[in-house]
N, C-alpha and C positions, 0 to 999 in steps of 0.2 A: 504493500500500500504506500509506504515512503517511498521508495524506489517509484512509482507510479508517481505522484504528486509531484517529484522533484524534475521528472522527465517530461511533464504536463506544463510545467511553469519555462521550463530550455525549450522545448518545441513551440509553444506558441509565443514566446520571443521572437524567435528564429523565423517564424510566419510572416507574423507585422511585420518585421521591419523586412523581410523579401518581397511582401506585398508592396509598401511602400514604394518602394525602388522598381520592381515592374509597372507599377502603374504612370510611374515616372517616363519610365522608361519606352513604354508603349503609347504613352500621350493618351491614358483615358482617366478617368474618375475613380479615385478608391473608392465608390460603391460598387461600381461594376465588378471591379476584384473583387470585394466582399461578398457578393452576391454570388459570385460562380467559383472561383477557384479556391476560395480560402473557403467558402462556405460546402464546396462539394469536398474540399480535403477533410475539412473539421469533423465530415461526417462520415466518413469511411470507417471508422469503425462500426456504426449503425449498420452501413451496408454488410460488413463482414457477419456481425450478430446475426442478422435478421435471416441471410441465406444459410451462415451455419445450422443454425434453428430451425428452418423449415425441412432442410437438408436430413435432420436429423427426428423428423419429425414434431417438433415444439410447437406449431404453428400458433399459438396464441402468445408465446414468447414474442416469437417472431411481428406479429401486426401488434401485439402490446409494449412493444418497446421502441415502435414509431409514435406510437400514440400519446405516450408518456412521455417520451425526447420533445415532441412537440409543444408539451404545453411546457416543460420544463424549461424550455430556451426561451420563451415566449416571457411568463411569468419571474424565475430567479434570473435566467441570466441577462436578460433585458433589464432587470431589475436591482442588478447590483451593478450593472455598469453603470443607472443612471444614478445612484447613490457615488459612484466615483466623481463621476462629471455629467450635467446634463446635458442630454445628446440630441444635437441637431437634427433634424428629421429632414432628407431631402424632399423636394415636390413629387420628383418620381417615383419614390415609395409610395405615398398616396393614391397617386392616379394610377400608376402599372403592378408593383409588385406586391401591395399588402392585398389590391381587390383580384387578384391571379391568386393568392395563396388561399385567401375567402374561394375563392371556387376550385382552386384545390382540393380542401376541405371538404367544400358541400361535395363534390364527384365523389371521393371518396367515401363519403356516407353514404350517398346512393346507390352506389356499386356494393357497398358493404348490407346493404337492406336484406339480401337475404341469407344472412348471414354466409356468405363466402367469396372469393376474389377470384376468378377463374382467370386461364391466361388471358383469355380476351380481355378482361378486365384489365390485366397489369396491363395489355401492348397499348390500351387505350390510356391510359395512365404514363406511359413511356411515350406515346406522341405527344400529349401532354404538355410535357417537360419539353422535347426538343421544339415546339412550337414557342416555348417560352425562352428559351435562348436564341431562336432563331430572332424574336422581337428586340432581345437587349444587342444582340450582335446589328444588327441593323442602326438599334439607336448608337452604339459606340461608334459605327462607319460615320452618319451624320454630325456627331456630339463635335461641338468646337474642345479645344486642350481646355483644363479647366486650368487656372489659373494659381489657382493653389500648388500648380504643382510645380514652377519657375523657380520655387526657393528649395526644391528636391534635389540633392546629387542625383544627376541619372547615371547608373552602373547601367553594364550592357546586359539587355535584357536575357541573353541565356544565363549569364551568371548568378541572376536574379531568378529564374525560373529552375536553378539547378541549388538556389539553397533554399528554396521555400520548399522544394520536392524533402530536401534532408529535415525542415521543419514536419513537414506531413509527417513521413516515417517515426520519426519523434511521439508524434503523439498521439500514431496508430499504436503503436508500442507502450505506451502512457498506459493509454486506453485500454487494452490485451490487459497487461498489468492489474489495474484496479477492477476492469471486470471479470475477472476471474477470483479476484478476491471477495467479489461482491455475492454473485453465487454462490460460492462456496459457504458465505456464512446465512444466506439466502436457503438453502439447500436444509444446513442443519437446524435454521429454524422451523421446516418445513411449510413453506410458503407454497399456497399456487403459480403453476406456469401463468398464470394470467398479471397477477400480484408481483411477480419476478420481473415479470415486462414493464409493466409500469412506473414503478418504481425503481429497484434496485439498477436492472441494465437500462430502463429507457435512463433515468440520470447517470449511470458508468457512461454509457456511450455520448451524454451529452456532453460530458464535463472539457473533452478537446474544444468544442465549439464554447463552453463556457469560458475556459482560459485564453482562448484567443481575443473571444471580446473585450475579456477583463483589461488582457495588458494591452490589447488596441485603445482603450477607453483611457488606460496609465497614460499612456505616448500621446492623448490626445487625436489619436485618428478615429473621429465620434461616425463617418462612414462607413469605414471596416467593422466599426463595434455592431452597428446598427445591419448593414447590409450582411454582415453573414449569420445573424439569425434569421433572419430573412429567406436568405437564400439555402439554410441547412434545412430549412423547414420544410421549404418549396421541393427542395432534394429526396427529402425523406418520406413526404407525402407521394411525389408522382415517380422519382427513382428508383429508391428503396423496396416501397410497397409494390410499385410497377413490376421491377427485375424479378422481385422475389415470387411475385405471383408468375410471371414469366417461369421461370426457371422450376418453379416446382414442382414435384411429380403428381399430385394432385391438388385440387383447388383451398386454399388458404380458408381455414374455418374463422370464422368471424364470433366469438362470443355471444349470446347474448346480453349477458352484461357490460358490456362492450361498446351493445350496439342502443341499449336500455341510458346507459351513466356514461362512460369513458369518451366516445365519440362524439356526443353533444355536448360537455365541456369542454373537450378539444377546440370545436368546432366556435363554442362560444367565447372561448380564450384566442381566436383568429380572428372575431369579428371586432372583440375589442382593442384590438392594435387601429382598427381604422379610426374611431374616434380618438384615441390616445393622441393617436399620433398626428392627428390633422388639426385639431387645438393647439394651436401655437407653433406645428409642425417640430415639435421636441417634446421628450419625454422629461421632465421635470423629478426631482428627488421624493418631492411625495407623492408623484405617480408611481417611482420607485418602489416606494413602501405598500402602495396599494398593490401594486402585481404582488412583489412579494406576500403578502398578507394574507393572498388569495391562493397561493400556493399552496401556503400553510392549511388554511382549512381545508382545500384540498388532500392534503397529504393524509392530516388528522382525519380525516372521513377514509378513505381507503385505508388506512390501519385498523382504523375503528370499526369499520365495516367485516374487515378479514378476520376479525379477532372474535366479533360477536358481541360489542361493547355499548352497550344504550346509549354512547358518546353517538353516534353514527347518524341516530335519529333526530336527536336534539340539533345535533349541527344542520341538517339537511331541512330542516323545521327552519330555522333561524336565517339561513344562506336563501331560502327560497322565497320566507314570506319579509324580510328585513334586510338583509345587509344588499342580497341584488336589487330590488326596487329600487332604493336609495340611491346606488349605483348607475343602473341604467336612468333613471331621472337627473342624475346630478350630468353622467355622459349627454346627454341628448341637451340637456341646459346649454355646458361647456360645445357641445358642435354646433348648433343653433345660433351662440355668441358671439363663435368664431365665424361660422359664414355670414354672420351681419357685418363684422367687420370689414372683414375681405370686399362685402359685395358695394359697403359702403366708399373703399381706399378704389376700388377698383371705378367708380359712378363719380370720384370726386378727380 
């Protein structure tokens, strides 16, 4: 587990700053980087979990620890980078990549409706995806240099694409490490594969994508922090799920409780990135504290739940009839406020 944490913290150094300097280097936006390359590397461990797992027959492993990565990137690790520094929200995440990862999302529950993922399922899920890098590849061809990036040393960009490759390895290896410690004491607790997924490996296999952001958000690059949750997500919904239903030798069983509880707060944890983030276009430190907040009861309900603990009902009483209302009332306030502003600066 040391050994894991210490090679998590050297690998995603090693990231940012190769990110950096390619994007330097190739004249595009560290969101863009954030969005594909650090965010498809971050997530290769995901990828590796999810096919071992089906591979092996786990398949609730396997869709529950895409399920649980997602909100857990969403909620802590979005939520400790914005307690480091609050993170600039670009316009394009708004308009192209948070409302693509929202209908990520919903396909993905659709396709999951009857409770299983058939190949056809994943190749449609895997056009998906290349539909959606075809869109950013295009906007990078158009995108003027940004500007920000004149005070960057440019290194030559293979040299730059050949130490971000030694960052990945890094913190695929991380990754291996603590997820294998993490079942292991997962195992002797005697958890369900479904339970396993969500928690334990959906967060082991988050944690490369959570250390990248963190020390991207250290260095101040609030793009890279921002665009590779984004983009692991986007990855891990249409890629991950995509390939692994792809590649499987029969169709990916979907839970019901899964398709009951886990997928619709997924699913409701994707939709509220879009007001978060279009209120002021940054994510603020007490929004920090709210994702975070929300993870927690989260977490406390699927413990509480697993365990058999009257904790489970109370919370699910309380999160239902009080703390969301409030929430979604207070969001819809805060986006309402904001496009009066906008519509006002924009008419003046």
């Amino acid at each position: 587990m040391i050994s894991g944490l210490l090679l998590l913290i050297i690998g995603a150094e090693i990231l940012v700053r190769a990110a950096v300097r390619l994007a330097a280097s190739l004249k595009v936006r560290p969101l863009i980087i954030g969005l594909t390359i650090v965010a498809f590397g971050s997530s290769a461990p995901q990828m590796t979990v999810s096919l071992q797992a089906t591979l092996a027959g786990n398949t609730d492993i396997a869709v529950g620890s895409v399920i649980g990565s997602s909100i857990f990137n969403i909620l802590v690790t979005l939520g400790l980078s914005a307690l480091i520094i609050p993170l600039r929200v670009s316009r394009q995440l708004v308009r192209l990549d948070i409302p693509v990862m929202i209908l990520a999302g919903l396909l993905v529950f659709t396709l999951a409706a009857n409770e299983e993922l058939t190949p056809v399922d994943g190749a449609l899920l895997l056009v998906a995806l290349i539909a959606y890098l075809g869109v950013l590849h295009y906007q990078t061809r158009h995108s003027r240099r940004p500007r920000t990036l004149d005070t960057v040393a440019q290194a030559p960009w293979l040299s730059s694409a050949l130490l971000m490759l030694g960052g990945l390895l890094v913190l695929v290896l991380a990754g291996h490490l603590l997820l294998g410690a993490a079942v292991d004491v997962a195992s002797d607790l005697g958890l369900s594969e479904r339970i396993i997924g969500l928690t334990l490996i959906g967060v082991g296999t988050s944690l490369p994508c959570m250390a990248t952001s963190l020390i991207a958000a250290l260095r101040g690059q609030r793009e890279i922090a921002v665009g590779n949750v984004i983009g692991s997500n986007l990855f891990n919904l249409l890629g991950v799920l995509g390939l692994t239903a792809v590649l499987a030798p029969s169709p990916l069983s979907v839970s019901p409780n899964a398709l009951v509880f886990d997928l619709p707060v997924m699913l409701g944890v994707v939709v509220l990135c879009l007001p978060v983030f279009y209120t002021g276009y940054r994510v603020t430190r007490a929004e920090g504290l709210v994702l975070l907040g929300l993870y927690l009861a989260y977490g406390l309900h699927v413990m509480s739940f697993t365990t058999g603990m009257p904790l489970a009902n109370k919370l699910e009483h309380l999160m239902v009839y009080y703390i969301l209302p409030v929430l979604v009332a207070f969001l819809l306030f805060s986006t309402l406020r904001a496009w009066l502003r906008q519509h006002k600066r924009e008419s003046s």
